[in-house]
N, C-alpha and C positions, 0 to 999 in steps of 0.2 A: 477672110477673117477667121482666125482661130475659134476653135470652143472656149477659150477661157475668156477671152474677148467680147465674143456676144454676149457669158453670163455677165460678166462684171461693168457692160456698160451701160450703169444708171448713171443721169443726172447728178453731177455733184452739188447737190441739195442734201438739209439734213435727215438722217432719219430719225424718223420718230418712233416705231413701235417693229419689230420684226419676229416670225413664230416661221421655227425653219423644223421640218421632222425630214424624215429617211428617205423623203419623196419629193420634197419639193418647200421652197423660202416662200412666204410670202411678205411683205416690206410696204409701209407704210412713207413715202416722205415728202418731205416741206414742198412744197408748187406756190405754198400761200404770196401772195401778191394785192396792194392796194388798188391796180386795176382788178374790180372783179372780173374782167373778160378771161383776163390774168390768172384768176384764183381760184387753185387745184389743189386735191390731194393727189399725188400721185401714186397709186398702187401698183406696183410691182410684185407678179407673180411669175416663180421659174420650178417649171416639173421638171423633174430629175428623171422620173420613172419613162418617160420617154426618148427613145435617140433619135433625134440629136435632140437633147436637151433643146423644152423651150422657154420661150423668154418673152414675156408680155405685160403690157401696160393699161391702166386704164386711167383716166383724171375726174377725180368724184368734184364735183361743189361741197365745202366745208360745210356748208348748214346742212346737206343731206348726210354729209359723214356725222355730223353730231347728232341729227337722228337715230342714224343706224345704232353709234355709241351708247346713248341713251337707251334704246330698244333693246340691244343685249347685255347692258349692263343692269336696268332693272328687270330682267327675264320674262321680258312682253314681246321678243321678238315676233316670234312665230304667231302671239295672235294680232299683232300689228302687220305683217306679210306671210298669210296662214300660207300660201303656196312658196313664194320663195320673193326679195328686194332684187328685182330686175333694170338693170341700165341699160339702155341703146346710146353709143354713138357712133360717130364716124365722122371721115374727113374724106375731101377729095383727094385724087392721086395725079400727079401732074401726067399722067398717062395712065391708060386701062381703068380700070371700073373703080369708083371709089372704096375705102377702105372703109369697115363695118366691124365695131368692139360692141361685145355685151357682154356687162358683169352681172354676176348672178348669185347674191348672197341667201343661203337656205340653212332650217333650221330641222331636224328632222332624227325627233329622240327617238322611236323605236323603228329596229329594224325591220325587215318583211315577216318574218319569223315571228315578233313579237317583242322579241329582248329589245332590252335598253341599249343603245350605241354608245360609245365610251367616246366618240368620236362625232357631235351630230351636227354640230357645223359645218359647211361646204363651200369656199368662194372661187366661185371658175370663175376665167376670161375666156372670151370664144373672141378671135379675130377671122376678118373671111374679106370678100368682094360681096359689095354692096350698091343698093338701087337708092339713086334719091328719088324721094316722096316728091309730090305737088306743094306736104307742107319745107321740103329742105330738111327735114330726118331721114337717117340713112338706114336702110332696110337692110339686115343682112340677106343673101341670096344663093350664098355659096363658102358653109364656114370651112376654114385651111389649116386653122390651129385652134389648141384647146390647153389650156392649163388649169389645173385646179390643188386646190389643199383643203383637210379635211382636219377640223379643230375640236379640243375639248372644252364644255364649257369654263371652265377657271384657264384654260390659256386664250380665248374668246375673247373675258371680262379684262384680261389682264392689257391684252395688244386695246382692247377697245378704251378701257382708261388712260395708258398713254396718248391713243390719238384725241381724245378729249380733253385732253389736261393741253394739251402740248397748243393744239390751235385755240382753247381759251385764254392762254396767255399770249401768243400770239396777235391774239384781239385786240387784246387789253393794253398789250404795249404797243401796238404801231395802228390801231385805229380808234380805240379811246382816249386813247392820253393827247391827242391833237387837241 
């Protein structure tokens, strides 16, 4: 498979909201589905600042992405997740050790120095080989990849209004109007 191949093969689903700098896209888009087993946001993040470019996914639950939305759009993030909004998941792999994703959205205004960051949002993906639990949660155990992008607050507020506008109506037209 080519380099341009792995980037450009997301899900043709719509997008909703995308914040791309010098290092890496991160991309917001539609998963939503009336089965909730079904129903994802799918995030899409690709570092650039590594070779080979990489290219990772994670699938949020809307209610918790409307949280998050809500949380940095009324700038409570950080005291609503004072350490960092951590996701585990994972899936089996029809061979070798299961596959293990964690997203990890952090909010984190001053640098070690002191100064203020122009930059103090943070959302990596870590994918690896993973253990399942006794409860069927998958432990990471060995991470392989890592991608991340680093945001300012108004381009934060701006990606985070679109993905809250976009599945509010969403809602409203294909599970309220029944």
């Amino acid at each position: 498979m080519t380099e341009f191949a792995r980037v450009t093969e997301f899900p043709q689903h719509h997008q909703i909201a995308k914040l791309a700098t010098n290092k890496a896209i991160l991309d917001f888009t539609d998963g939503l589905s009336k089965d909730q087993k079904r129903n994802k946001i799918v995030i899409n993040l690709v570092d650039y600042s590594k070779t080979p470019h990489v290219v990772l996914k994670h699938f949020i639950n809307p209610d918790m992405a409307k949280v998050l939305a809500l949380e940095v759009l009324q700038g409570t993030f950080s005291r609503t997740f004072p350490r960092a909004y951590t996701e585990y998941k994972g899936n089996p792999k029809p061979e070798g050790p299961p596959e293990a994703r964690v997203l990890s959205i952090k909010f984190e205004a001053t640098a070690n120095d002191g100064t203020e960051k122009k930059y103090p949002y943070s959302i990596q993906i870590d994918r690896g080989d993973g253990e399942v639990l006794h409860t069927g949660a998958v432990k990471m155990i060995a991470k392989k990849e890592s991608a991340m992008i680093s945001a300012s607050i108004p381009d934060m507020k701006r990606i985070m209004v679109q993905l809250l506008d976009y599945i509010r109506a969403w809602e409203s037209n294909n599970l309220f109007a029944e």
